[in-house]
N, C-alpha and C positions, 0 to 999 in steps of 0.2 A: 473927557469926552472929545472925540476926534469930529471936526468940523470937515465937510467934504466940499472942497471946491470944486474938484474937476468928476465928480462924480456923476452920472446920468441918473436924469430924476428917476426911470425905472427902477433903478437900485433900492427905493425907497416905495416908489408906488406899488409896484410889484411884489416887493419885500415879502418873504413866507410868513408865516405867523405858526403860533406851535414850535413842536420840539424839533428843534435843529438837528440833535444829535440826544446821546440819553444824558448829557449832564447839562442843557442848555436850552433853554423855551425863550420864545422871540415874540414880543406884539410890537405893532408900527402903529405911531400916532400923531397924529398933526393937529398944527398950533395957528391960528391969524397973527398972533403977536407972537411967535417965537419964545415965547415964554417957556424957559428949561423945567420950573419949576413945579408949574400948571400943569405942563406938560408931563413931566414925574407924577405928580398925584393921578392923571390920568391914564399913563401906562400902568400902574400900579392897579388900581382898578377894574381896566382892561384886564390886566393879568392873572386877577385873583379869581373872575369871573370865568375865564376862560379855561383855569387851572383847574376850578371847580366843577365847568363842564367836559374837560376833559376825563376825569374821574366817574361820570356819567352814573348808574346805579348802584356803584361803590360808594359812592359819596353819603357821610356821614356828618350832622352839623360838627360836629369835636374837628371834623377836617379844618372847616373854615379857619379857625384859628393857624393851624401848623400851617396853611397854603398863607395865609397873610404872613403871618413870621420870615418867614422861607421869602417871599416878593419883598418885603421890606428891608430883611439885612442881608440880600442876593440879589437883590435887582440893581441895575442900574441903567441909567440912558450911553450907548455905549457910539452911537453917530448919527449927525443931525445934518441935515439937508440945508441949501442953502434955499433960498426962496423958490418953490416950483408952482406957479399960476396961484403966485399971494399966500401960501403954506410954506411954513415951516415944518418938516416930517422929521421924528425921531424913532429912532431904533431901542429899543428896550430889549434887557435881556436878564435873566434870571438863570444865575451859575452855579451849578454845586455837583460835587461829584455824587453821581448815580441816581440825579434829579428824579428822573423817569419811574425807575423802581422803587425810591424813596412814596412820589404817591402814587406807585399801583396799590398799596398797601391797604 
């Protein structure tokens, strides 16, 4: 995890969320305690929710499982802010080639 010192808080507040490109989905989450951890189970959740909505009338319960699999062994926190007005914000990202099409399916 890359720690950002000289980074401007925008980079983080601002942060897109959704698909960056087709092999990489991004949620931003902030922590009081910094906590990487908490902070993981949180993006994770974020993500699987978001993942789920993104799929929108396709979406089938059988999904839920593959979008958790796919967030849990492809996700990671990949840069975290340093304190911006008492938050700690993390960048979350979920990698795989051909993400996108994988759940148009």
């Amino acid at each position: 995890m890359e720690e950002s010192n000289e980074s401007s808080a925008d980079e983080f507040i601002k942060a897109a969320e959704g698909f960056l490109n087709s092999d990489t989905f991004q949620v931003v989450v902030s922590s009081l305690e910094g906590d990487s951890d908490m902070a993981q189970d949180l993006a994770r959740k974020r993500a699987i929710n978001l993942l789920i909505a993104e799929k929108g009338d396709k979406f089938r319960p059988s999904d839920k499982a593959v979008i958790k699999e796919l967030v849990e062994s492809k996700g990671k926190i990949v840069k975290s802010s340093n304190s911006i007005q008492g938050k700690i914000y993390f960048l979350f990202q979920v990698s795989s080639p051909s993400l996108k099409t994988t759940l148009k399916r």
